[in-house]
N, C-alpha and C positions, 0 to 999 in steps of 0.2 A: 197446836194448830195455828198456822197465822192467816192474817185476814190480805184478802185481796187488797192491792194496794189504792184500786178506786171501788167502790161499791156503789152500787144505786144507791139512789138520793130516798129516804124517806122521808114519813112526813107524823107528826107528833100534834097533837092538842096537849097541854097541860093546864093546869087549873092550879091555883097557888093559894092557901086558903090561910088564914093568921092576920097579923097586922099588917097590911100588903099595900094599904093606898095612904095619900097622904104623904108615904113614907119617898118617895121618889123610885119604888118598885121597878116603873114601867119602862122610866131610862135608863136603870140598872142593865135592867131584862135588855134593854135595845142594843144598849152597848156591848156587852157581853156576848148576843148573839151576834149581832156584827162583825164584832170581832173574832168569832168561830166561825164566818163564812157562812153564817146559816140566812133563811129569807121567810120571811112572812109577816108575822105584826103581835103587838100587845094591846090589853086594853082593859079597862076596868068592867066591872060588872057592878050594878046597883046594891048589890048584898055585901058586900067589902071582899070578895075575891078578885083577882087578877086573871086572867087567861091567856095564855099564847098559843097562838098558831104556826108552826115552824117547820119547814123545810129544810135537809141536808142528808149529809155521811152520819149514821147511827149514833159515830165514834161522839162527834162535834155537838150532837142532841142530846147526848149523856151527861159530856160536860156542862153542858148548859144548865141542866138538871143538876146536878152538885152546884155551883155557884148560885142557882136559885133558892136552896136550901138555905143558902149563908146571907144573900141579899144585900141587900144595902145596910148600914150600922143602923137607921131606926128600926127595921123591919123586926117582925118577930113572925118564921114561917111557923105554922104550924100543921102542914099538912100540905102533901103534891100528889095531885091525881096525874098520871100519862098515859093514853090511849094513843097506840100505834096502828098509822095505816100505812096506803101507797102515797109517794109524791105526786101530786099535779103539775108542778112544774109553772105556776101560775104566778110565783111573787119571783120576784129578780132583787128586792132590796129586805131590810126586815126595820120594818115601821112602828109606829104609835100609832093605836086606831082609837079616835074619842067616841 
């Protein structure tokens, strides 16, 4: 079966849990979603995880998830939580959030 060739936009939290700060994660993360067209932000957490909040096409937030697996060369993931919802429609770029 093939996929329509636009689909609604959704919208993904993920949680990045391993060697993830320090390591240049979060520009990783930026660039990579950027670059798939996606929008919303990263940013660290106080406990050494990472998080992103991300809007797009399914397709472009899967990918993004595979590349976050692999990371940057210091990083070591060691676990990706994703929780799938609806788009908001609310971010137009995808940021760094401190």
């Amino acid at each position: 079966m093939t996929q329509p060739a636009h689909e609604q936009p959704v919208r993904a939290r993920i949680v990045v849990h391993g060697r993830v700060q320090g390591v240049g994660f979060r520009a990783f993360a930026a660039g990579v979603a950027s670059d798939l067209r996606l929008v919303g932000g990263v940013w660290n957490h106080p406990d050494g995880r990472v998080e992103l909040e991300v809007e797009g096409q399914k397709v472009g937030i899967e990918m993004l998830e595979r590349q976050l697996r692999i990371g940057p060369s210091a990083a070591q993931v060691a676990k990706i939580e994703t929780k799938w919802g609806t788009a908001t429609g609310q971010y137009s770029v995808f940021e760094i959030w401190y």
